[in-house]
C-alpha positions as CSV (number, residue, x, y, z in Angstrom):
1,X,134.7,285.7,132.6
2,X,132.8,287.0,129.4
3,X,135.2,284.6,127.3
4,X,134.7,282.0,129.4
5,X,130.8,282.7,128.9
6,X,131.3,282.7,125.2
7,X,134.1,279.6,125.1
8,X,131.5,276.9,126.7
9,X,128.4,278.4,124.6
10,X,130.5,278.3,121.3
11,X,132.3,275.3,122.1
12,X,128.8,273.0,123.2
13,X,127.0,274.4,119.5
14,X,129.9,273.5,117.5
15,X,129.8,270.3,119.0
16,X,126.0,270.1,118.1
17,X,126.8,271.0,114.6
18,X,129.0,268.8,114.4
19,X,127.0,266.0,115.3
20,X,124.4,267.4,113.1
21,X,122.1,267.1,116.0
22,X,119.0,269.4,115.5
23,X,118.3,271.4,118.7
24,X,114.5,270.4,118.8
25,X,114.7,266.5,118.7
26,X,117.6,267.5,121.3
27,X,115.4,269.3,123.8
28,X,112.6,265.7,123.6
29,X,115.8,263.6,124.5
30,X,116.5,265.6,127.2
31,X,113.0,266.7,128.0
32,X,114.1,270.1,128.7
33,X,112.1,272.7,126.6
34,X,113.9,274.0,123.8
35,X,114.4,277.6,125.2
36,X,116.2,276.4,127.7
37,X,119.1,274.7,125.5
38,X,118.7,278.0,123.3
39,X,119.3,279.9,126.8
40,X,122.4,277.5,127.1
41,X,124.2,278.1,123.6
42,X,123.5,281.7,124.2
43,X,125.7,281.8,127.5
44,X,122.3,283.6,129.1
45,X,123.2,281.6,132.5
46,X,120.6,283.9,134.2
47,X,117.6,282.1,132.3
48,X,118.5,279.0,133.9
49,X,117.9,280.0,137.4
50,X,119.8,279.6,140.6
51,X,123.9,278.2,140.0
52,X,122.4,275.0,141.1
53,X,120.1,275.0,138.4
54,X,122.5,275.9,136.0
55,X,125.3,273.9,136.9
56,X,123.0,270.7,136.2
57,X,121.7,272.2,133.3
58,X,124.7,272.8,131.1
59,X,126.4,269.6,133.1
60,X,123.3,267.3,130.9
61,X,124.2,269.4,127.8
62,X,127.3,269.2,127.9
63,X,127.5,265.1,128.8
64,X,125.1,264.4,126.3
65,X,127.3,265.9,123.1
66,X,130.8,265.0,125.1
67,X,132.5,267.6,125.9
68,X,134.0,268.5,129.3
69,X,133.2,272.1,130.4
70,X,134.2,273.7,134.2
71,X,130.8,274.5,135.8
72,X,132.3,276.1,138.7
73,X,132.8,278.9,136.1
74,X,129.0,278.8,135.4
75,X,128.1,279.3,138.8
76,X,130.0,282.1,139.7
77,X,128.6,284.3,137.0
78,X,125.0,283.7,139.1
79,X,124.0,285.5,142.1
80,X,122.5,283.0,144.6
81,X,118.8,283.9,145.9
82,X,118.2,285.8,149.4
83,X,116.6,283.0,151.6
84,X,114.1,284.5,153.7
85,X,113.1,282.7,157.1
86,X,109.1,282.6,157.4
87,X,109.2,282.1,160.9
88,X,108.0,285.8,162.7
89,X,111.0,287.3,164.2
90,X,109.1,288.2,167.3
91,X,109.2,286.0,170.4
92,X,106.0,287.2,171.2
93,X,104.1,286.6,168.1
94,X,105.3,282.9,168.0
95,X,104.4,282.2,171.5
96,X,101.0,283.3,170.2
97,X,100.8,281.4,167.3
98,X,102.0,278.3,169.3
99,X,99.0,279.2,171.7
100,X,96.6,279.8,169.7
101,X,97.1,275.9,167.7
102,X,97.6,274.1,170.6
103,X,94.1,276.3,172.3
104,X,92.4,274.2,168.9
105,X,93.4,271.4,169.5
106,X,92.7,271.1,173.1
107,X,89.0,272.6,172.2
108,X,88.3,270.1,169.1
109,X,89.2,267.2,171.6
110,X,87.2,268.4,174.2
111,X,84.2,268.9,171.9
112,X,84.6,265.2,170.5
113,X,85.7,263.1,173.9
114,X,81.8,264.0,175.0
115,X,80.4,263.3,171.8
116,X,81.7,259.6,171.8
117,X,81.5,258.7,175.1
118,X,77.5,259.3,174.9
119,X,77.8,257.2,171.7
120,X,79.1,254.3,173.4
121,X,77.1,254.5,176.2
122,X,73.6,254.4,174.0
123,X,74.6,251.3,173.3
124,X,72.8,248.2,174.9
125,X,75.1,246.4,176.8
126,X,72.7,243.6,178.0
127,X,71.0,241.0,176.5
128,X,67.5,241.1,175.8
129,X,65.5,239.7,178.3
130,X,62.8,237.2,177.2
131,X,59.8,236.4,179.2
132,X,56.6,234.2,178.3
133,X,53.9,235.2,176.4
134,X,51.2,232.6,177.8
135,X,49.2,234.3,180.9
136,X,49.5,233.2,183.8
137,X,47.5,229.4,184.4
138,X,44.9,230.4,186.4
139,X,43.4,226.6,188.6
140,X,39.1,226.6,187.9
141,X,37.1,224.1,189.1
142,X,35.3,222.0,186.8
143,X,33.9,219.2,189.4
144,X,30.6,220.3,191.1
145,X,29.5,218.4,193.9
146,X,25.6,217.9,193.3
147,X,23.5,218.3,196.6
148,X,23.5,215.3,199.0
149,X,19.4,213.6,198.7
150,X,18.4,212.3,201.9
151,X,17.9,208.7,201.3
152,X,14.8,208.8,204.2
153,X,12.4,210.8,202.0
154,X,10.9,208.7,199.4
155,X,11.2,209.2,195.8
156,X,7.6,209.3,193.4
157,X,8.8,206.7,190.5
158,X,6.5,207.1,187.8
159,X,4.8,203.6,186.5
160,X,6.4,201.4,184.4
161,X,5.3,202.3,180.8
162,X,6.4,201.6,177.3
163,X,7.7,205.1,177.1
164,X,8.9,207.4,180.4
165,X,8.3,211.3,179.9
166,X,11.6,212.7,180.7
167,X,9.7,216.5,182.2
168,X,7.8,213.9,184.4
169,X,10.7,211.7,186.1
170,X,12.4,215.1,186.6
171,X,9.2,217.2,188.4
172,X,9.6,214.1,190.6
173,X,13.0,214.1,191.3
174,X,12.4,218.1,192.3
175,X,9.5,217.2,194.9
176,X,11.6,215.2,196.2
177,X,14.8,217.2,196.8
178,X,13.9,221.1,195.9
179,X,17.4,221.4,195.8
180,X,17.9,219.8,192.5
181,X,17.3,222.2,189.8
182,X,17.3,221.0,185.7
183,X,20.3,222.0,184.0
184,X,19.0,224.6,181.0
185,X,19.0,223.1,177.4
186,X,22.1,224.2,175.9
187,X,22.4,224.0,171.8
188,X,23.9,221.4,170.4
189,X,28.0,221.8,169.9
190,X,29.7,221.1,166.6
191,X,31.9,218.2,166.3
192,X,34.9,218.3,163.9
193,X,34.9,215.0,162.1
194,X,38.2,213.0,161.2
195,X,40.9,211.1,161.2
196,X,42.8,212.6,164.6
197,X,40.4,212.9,167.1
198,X,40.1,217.0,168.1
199,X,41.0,217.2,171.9
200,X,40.5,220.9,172.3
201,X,42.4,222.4,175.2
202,X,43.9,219.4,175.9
203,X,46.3,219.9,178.2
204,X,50.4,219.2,177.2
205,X,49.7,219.8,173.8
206,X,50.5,222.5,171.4
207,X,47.8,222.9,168.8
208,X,48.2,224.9,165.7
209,X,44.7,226.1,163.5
210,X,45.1,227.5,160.2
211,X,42.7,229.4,158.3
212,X,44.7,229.8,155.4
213,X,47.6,227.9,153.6
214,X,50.4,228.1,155.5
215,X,54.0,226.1,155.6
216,X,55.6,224.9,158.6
217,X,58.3,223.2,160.5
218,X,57.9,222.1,163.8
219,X,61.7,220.2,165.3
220,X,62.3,218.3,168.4
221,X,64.4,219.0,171.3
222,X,67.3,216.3,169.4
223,X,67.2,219.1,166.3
224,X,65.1,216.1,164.7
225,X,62.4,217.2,161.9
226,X,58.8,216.2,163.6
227,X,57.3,217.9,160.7
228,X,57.2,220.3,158.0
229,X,54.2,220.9,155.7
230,X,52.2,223.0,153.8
231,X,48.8,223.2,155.9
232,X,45.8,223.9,154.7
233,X,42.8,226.0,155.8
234,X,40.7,224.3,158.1
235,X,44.0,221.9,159.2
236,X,44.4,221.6,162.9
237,X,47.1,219.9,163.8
238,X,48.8,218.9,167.3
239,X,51.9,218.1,169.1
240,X,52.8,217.5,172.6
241,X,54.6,220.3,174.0
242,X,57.3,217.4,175.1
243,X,58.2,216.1,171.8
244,X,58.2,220.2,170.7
245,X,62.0,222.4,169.9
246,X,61.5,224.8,167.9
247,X,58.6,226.1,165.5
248,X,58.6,228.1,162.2
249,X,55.3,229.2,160.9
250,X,55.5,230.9,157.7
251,X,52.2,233.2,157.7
252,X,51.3,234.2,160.8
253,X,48.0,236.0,159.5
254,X,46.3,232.5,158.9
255,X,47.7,230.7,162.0
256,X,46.0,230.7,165.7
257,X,48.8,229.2,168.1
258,X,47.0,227.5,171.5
259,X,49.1,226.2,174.2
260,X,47.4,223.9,177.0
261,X,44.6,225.3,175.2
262,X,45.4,229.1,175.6
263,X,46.2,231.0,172.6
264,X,49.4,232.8,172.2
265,X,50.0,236.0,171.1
266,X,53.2,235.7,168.4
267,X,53.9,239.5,167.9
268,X,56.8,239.1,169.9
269,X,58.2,236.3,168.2
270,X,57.3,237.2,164.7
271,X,59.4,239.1,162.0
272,X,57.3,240.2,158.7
273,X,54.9,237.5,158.8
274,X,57.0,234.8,159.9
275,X,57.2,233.2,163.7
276,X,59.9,231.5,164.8
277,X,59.8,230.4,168.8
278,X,61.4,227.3,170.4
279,X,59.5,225.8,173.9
280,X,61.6,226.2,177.2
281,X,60.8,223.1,179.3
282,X,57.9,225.1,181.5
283,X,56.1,225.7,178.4
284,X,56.0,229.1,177.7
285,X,57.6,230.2,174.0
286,X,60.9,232.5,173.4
287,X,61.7,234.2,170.2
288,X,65.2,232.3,168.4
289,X,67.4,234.0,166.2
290,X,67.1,233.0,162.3
């Protein structure tokens, strides 16, 4: 067996040499470090590792130059490694390790099942409901009835003169009928002058007041543009709540919002300082989606 050892070493570097092969350009060709081909020429089979190892080892070298060696021979000069099973030899020490993972695994699960289950139930699972924003339309009477005057008691007519004291014709109208009282002298009311005649609180209408500049876009219920504008401040402008979609105001800070003549609080329609609300055929407003 040592002249085996020393035949296949011998005959694989006289091969080599006569090749003129140099052993380092070998070992890049190969890409097996150089110690190991040193190992190889040597016959130092133990270097190489297991026979496995070795067999494939000297196999390469020995295809690579062309020459025909028996490997079985360079096995058997190696003594094969001890396998050693990691497993524990004792039943009961792997019936407790097989516990013990299985315990974690049932813990971990039971310690994340909860965890998503409130997850998913924190989530809303019904839509928003969306009510009107206008108050309730509360009916006031704006007829008075005056007081019947009896037609039998006469009425003092002051005389015909070139001009009639209005304090007079009234003190005789209240001898007459005590129940007639002068209606106190109110201030005069400022009037809004121009082109579209300003119908505050008209009812059926939706009026928008801006006291800044402000751009909007009002549609109708066909999608149709009605209008879209930059207003102004001081602009008033009106629409009647039939012809009315959808409305985008663009700053809500400048812009009072009346419907019927009520004004409407936009904080639940608005997003920044931008409103966007359509009309629902009763009248009140709900908040659309961009």
């Amino acid at each position: 067996m040592a002249d085996q050892n020393t035949t296949i070493p011998a005959l694989l570097r006289a091969e080599r040499l006569k090749q003129g092969l140099d052993l380092g350009l070998l070992a890049r060709e190969l890409k097996n470090p150089r110690a190991v081909l040193e190992a190889i020429e040597a016959g130092d089979w133990s270097r190489l590792g297991a026979p496995v190892f070795a067999r494939h080892l000297v196999g390469h070298y020995a295809a690579r130059l062309g020459v025909t060696v028996d490997l079985n021979e360079v096995s058997q000069t190696l003594i094969a490694p001890e396998l050693r099973s990691q497993v524990p030899a004792s039943r009961l020490i792997r019936v407790a390790d097989f516990s013990a993972r299985h315990a974690a695994y049932l813990g971990g699960t039971l310690l994340v099942v909860p965890l998503v289950y409130t997850l998913l139930n924190m989530a809303p699972t019904t839509p928003a409901s969306v009510r009107p924003l206008d108050p309730p339309m509360v009916a006031v009477a704006t007829d008075v009835m005056p007081a019947p005057i009896d037609e039998t008691t006469p009425l003092s007519v002051p005389a015909a003169t070139d001009s009639i004291d209005p304090q007079a014709a009234l003190a005789s109208v209240e001898q007459a009928d005590p129940t007639i009282t002068a209606a106190p002298a109110s201030a005069p009311q400022a009037v809004s002058a121009g082109l579209t005649p300003t119908l505050s609180g008209a009812r059926g209408q939706l009026e928008l007041r801006f006291t800044g500049d402000s751009w909007i876009e009002v549609f109708g219920r066909d999608g149709s543009v009605v209008d879209r504008a930059l207003a102004q401040d001081g602009d008033v402008r009106r629409f009647p709540i039939a012809d009315v979609g959808r409305v985008t105001i663009g700053n809500v800070e400048a812009t009072e919002v009346a419907l019927d003549g009520s004004r409407v609080n936009l904080d639940a329609v608005r997003a920044a300082n931008v409103a966007r609300f359509a009309l629902s055929s009763d009248g009140s407003i709900e908040a659309v989606a961009r």
